[in-house]
C-alpha atoms as a printed R data frame, in Angstrom:
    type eleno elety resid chain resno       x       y       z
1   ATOM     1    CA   UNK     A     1  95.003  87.877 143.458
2   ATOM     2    CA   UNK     A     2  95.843  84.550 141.906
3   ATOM     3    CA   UNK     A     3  95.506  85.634 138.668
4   ATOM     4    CA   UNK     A     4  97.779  88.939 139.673
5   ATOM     5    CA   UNK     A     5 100.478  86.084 140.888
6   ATOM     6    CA   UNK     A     6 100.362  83.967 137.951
7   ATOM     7    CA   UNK     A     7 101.090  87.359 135.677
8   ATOM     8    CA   UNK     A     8 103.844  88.383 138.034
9   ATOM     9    CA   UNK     A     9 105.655  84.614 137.746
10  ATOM    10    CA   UNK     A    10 105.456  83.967 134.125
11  ATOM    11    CA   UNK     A    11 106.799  87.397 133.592
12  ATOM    12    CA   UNK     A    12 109.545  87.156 135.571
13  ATOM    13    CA   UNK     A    13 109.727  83.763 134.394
14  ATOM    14    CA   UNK     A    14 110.344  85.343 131.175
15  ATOM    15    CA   UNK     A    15 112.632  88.169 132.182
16  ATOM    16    CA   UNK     A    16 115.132  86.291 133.810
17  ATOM    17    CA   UNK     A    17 115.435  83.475 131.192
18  ATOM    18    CA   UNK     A    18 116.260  86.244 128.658
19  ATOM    19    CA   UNK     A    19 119.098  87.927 130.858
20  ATOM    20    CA   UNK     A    20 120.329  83.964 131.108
21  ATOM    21    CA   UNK     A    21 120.316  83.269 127.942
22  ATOM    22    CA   UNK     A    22 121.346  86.498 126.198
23  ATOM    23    CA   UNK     A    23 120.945  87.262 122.289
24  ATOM    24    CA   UNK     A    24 122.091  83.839 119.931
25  ATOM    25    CA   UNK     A    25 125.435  83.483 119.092
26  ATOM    26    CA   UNK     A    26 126.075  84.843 115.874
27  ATOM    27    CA   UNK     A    27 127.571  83.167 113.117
28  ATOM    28    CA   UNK     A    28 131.074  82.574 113.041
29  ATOM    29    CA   UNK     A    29 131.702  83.934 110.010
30  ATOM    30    CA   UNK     A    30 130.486  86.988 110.928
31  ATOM    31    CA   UNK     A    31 132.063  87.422 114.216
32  ATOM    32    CA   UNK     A    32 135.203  89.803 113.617
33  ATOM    33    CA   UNK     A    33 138.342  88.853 114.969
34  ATOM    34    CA   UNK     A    34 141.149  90.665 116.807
35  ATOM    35    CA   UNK     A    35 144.405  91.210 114.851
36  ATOM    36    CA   UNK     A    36 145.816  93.229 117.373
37  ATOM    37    CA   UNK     A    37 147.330  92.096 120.821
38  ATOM    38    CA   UNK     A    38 146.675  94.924 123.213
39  ATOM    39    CA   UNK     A    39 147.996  96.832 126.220
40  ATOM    40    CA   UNK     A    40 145.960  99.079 128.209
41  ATOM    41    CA   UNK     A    41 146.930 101.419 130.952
42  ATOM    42    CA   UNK     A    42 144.174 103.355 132.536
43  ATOM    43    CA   UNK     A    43 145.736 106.694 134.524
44  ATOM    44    CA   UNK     A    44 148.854 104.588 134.108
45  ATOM    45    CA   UNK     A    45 148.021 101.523 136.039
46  ATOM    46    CA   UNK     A    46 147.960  97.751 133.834
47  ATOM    47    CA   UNK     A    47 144.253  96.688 133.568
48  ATOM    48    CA   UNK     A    48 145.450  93.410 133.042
49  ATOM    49    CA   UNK     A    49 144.729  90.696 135.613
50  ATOM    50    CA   UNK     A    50 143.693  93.806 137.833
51  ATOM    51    CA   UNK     A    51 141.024  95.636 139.312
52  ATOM    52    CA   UNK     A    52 140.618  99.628 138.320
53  ATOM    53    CA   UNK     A    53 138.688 102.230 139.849
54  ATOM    54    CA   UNK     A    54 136.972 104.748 137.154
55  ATOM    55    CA   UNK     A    55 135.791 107.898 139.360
56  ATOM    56    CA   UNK     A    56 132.716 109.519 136.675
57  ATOM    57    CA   UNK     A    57 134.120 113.165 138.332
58  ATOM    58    CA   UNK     A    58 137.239 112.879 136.939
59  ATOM    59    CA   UNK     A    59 139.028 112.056 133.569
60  ATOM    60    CA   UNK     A    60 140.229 109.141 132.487
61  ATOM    61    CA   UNK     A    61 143.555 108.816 130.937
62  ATOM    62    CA   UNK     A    62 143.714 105.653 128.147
63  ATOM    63    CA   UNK     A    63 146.470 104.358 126.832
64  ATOM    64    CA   UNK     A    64 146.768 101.481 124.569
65  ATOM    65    CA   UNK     A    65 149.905 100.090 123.112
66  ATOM    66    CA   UNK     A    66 148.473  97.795 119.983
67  ATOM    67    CA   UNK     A    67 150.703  95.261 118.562
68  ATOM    68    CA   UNK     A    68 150.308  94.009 114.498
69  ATOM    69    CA   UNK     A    69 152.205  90.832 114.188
70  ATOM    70    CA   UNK     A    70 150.153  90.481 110.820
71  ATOM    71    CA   UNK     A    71 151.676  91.489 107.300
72  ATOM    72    CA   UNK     A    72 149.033  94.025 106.541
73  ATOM    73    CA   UNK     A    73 148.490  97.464 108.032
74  ATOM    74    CA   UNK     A    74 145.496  97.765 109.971
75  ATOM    75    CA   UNK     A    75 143.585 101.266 110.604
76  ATOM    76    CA   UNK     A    76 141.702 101.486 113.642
77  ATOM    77    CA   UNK     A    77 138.743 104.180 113.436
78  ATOM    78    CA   UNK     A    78 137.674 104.184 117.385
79  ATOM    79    CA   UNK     A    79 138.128 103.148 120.966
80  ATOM    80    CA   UNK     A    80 135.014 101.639 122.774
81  ATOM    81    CA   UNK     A    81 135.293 101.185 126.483
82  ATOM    82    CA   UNK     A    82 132.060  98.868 127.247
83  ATOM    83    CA   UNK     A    83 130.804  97.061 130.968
84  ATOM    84    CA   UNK     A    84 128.484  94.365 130.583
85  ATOM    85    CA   UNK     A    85 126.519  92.151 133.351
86  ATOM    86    CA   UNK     A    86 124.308  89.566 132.920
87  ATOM    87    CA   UNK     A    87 124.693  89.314 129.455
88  ATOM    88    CA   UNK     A    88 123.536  93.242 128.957
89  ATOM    89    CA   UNK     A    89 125.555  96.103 128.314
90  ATOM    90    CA   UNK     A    90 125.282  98.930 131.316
91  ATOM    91    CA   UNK     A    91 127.742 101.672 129.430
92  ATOM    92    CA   UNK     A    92 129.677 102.156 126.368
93  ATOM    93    CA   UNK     A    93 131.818 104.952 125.572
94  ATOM    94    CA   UNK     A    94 132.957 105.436 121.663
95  ATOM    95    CA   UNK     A    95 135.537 108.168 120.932
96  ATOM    96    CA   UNK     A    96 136.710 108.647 117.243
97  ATOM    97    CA   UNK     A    97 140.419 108.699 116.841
98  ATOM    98    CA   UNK     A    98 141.131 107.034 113.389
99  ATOM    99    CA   UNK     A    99 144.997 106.048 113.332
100 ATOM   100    CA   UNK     A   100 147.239 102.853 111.485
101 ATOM   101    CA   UNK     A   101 148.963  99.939 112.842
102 ATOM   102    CA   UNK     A   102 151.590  98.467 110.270
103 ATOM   103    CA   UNK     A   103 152.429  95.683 109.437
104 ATOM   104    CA   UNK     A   104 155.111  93.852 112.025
105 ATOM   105    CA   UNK     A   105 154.863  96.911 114.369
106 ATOM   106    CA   UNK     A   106 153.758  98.775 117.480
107 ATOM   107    CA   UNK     A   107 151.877 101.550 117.856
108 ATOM   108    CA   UNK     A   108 150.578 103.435 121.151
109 ATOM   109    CA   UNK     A   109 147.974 106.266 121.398
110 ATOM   110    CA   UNK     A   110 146.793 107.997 124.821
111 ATOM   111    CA   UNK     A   111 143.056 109.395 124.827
112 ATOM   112    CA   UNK     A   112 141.593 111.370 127.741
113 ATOM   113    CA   UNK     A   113 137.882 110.226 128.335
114 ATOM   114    CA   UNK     A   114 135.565 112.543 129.837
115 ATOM   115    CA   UNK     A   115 133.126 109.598 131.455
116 ATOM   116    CA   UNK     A   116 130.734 112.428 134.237
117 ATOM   117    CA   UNK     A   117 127.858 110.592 132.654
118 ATOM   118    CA   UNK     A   118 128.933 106.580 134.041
119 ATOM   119    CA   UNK     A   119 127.528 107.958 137.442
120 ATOM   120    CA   UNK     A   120 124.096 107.839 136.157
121 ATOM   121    CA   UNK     A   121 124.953 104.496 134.471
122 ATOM   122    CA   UNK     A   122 126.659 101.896 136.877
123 ATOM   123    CA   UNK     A   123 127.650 101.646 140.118
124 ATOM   124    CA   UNK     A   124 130.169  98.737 141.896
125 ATOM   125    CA   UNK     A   125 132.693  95.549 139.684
126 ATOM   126    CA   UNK     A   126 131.476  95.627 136.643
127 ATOM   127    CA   UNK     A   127 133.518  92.951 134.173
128 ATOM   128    CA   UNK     A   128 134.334  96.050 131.450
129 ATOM   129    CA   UNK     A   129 136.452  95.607 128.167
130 ATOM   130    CA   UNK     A   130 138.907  98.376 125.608
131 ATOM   131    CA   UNK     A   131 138.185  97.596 122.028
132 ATOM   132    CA   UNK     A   132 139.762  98.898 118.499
133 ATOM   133    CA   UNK     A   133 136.982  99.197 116.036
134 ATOM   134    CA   UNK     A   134 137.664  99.752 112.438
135 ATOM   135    CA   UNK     A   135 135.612 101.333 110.618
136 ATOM   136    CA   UNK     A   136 132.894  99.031 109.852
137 ATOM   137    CA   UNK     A   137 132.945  98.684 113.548
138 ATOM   138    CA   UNK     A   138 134.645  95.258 113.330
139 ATOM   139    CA   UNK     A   139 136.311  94.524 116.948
140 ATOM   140    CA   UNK     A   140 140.517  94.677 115.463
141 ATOM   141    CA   UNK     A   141 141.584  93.788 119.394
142 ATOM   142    CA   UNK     A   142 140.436  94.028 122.692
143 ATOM   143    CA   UNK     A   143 141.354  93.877 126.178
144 ATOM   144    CA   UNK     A   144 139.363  93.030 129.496
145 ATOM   145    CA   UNK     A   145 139.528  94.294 133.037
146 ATOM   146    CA   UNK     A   146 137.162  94.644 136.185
147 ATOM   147    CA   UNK     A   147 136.162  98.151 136.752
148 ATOM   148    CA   UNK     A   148 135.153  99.533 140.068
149 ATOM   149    CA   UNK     A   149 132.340 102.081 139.303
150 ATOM   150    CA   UNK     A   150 132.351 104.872 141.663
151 ATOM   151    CA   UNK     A   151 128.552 105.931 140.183
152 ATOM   152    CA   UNK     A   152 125.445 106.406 142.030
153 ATOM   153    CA   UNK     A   153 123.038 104.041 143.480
154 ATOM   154    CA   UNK     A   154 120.388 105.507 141.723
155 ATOM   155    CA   UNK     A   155 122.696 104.681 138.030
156 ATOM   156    CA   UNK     A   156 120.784 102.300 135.566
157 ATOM   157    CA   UNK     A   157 122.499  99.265 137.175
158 ATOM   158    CA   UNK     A   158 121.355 100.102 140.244
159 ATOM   159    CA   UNK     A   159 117.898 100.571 139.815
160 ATOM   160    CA   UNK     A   160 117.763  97.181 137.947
161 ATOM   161    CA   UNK     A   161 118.798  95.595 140.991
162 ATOM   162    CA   UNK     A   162 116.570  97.169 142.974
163 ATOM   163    CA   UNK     A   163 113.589  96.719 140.253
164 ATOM   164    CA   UNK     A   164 114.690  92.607 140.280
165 ATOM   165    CA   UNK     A   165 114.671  92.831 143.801
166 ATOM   166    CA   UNK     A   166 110.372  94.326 144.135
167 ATOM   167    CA   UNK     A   167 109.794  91.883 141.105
168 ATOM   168    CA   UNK     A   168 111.431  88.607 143.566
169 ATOM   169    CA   UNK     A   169 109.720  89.523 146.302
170 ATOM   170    CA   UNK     A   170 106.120  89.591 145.166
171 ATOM   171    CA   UNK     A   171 107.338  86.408 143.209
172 ATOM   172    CA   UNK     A   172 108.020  84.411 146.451
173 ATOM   173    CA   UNK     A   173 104.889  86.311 148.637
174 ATOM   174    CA   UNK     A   174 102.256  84.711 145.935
175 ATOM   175    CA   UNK     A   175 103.898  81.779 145.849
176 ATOM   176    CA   UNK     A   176 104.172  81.493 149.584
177 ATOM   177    CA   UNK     A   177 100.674  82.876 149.898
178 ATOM   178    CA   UNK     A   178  99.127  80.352 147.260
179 ATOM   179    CA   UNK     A   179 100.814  77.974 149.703
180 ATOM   180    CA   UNK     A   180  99.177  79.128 152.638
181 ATOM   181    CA   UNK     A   181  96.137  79.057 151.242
182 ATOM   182    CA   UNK     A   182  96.251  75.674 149.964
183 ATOM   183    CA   UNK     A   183  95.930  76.729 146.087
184 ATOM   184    CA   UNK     A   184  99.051  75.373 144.977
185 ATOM   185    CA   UNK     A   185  98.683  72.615 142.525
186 ATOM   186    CA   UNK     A   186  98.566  68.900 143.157
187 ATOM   187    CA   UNK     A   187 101.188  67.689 141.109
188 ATOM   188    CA   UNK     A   188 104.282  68.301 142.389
189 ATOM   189    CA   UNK     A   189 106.354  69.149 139.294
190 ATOM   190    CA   UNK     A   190 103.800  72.273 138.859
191 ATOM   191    CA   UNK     A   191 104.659  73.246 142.415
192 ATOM   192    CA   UNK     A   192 108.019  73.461 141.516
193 ATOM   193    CA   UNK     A   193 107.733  75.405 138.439
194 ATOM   194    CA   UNK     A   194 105.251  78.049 140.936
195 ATOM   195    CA   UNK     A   195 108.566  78.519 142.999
196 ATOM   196    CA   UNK     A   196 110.779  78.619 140.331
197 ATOM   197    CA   UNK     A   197 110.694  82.464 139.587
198 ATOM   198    CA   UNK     A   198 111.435  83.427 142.958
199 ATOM   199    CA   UNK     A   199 114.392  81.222 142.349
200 ATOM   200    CA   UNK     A   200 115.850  83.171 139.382
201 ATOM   201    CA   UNK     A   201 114.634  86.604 140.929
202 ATOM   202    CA   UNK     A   202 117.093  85.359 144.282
203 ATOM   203    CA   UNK     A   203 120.185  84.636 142.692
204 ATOM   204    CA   UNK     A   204 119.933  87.715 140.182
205 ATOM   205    CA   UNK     A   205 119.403  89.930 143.125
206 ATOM   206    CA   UNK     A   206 122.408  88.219 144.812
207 ATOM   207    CA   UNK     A   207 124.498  88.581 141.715
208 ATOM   208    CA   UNK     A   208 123.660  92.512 141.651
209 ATOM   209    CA   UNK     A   209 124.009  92.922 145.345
210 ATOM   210    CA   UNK     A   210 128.000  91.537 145.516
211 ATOM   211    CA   UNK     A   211 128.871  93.363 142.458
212 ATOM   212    CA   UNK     A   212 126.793  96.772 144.178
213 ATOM   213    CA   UNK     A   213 128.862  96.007 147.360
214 ATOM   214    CA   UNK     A   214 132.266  95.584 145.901
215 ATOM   215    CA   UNK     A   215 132.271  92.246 146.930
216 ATOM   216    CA   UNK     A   216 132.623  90.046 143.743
217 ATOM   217    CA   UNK     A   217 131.739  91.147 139.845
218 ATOM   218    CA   UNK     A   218 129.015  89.294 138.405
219 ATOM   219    CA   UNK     A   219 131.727  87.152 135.669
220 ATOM   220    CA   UNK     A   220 129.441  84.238 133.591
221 ATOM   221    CA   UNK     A   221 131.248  82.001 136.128
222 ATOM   222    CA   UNK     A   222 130.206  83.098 139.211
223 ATOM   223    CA   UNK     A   223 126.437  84.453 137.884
224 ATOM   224    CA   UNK     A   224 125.622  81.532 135.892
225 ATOM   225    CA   UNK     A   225 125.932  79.057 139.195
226 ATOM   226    CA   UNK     A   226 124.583  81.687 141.611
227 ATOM   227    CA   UNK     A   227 121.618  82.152 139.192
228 ATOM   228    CA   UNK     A   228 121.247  78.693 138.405
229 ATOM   229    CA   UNK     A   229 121.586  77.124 142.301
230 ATOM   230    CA   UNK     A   230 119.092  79.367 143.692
231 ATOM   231    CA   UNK     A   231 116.847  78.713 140.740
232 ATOM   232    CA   UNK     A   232 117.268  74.611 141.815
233 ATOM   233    CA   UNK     A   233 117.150  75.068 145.767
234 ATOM   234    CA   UNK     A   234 113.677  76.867 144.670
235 ATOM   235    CA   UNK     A   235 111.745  74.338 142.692
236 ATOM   236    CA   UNK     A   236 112.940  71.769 145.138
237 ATOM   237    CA   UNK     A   237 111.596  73.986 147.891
238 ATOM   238    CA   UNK     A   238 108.162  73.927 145.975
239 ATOM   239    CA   UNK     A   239 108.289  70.605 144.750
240 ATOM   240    CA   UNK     A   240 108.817  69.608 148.587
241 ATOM   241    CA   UNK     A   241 106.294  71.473 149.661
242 ATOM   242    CA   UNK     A   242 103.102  69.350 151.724
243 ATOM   243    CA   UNK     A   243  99.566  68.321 148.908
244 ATOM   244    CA   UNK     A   244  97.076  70.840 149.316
245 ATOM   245    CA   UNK     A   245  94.569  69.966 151.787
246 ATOM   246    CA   UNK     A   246  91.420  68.747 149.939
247 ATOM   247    CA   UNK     A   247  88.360  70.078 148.861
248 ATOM   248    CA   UNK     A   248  84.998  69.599 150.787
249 ATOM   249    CA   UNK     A   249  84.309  66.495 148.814
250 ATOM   250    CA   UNK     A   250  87.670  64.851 148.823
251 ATOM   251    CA   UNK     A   251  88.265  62.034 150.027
252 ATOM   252    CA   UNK     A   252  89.357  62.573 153.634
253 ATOM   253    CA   UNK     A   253  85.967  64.318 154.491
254 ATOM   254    CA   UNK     A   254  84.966  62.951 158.550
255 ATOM   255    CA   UNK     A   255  81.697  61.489 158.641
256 ATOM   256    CA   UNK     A   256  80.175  61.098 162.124
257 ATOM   257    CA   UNK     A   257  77.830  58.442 162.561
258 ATOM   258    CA   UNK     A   258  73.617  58.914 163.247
259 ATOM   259    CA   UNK     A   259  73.575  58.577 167.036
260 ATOM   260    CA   UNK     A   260  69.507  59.840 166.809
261 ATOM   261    CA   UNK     A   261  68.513  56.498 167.116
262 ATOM   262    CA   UNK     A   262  70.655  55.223 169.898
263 ATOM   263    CA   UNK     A   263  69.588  58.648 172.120
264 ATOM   264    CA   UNK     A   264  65.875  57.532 171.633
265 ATOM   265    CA   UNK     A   265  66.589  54.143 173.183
């Protein structure tokens, strides 16, 4: 059993310090940057500073308005519609429609998006973003939004949640029963680190559960402290936690003195 816990804390240990940290940052020179300022309606509401619902029964309408203030034309290949949280991507939906901005002009183009699939993918806010791609699938501009999922509870998102939350729960019952049995460690640095992947399992399972609910979307600035404070209040929690009682020959072991001789008086 307290090998079974040690598994089950490095390796969420592990799992949750990936989501944190996400892939490396790429190079900047290879990082492709918008040259068009976009516009995006979805079913003809703004996206902008806004909040949209994206029903997976029904069609989406898309329109983008793309602006070149550059002096060369620019032809856009595709439109990628994308929802990432905690630094992974939970849908993306590519449709080919290759068309040209020129130079000092506007151009706008409506697709229809035919997204049944999403309700097997997400479910709740999900931080989601419009991108032109060119052809070499360079990002020409983008434009962000929070989209309100209508999807089932059963999506992809979903059962991540609920996988994060079976993963933080028998994180903090071997921690909490190494505790009770007095098998933590003696230094209390190492007792911290014990508690520490119930930490991160707590605050990603928080971070799920408002975005599930409708509540808040899981944005790198409300995640990253939610993830990180529960993470701290944990390893103090183990780090406060009492020294293991000792062993049979420790040094607190009772000795009761020989009172043979003093009977036989």
């Amino acid at each position: 059993m307290r090998k079974m816990g040690r598994v089950i804390a490095a390796g969420v240990a592990l799992g949750l310090c990936a989501v944190l940290l996400g892939s490396p940052p790429a190079n900047a020179d290879d990082v492709p940057r918008g040259k068009l300022d976009l516009a995006v309606t979805l079913d003809d509401r703004p996206i902008a500073n806004a909040t949209v619902m994206i029903d997976p029964v029904k069609q989406v309408e898309l329109t983008v308005t793309a602006t070149n203030s550059g002096g060369t034309a620019l032809k856009v290949r595709s439109v990628r519609v994308s929802g990432v949280a905690l630094a992974l991507t939970f849908f993306a939906y590519d449709t080919t429609a290759p068309f040209e901005v020129p130079a000092h002009s506007r151009v706008t183009r409506t697709f229809v998006l035919d997204m049944a699939d999403l309700s097997g993918q997400a479910i709740g806010l999900l931080p989601s973003t419009v991108e032109l791609l060119d052809a070499q699938r360079g990002t020409l501009g983008e434009a962000t939004t929070v989209a309100d999922i209508r999807g089932s509870f059963w999506s992809v998102y979903g059962a991540f949640g609920l996988a994060m939350l079976v993963l933080t729960v028998l994180a903090w019952l071997t921690a909490l029963l190494a505790l009770a049995r007095h098998r933590l460690p003696a230094n209390r640095w190492r007792r911290g680190l014990r508690f520490l992947p119930a930490g991160f399992g707590t605050g990603l399972v928080a971070v799920v559960s408002l975005s599930v609910l409708r509540l808040v979307p899981p944005e790198p600035a409300i995640e990253i402290p939610v993830v990180l404070g529960a993470a701290v209040i944990a390893f103090l929690l183990g780090y406060l936690t009492p020294h293991p009682a000792p062993g049979p020959g420790g040094d607190e072991t009772v000795r009761f003195p020989d009172a043979t001789k003093e009977f036989n008086r």
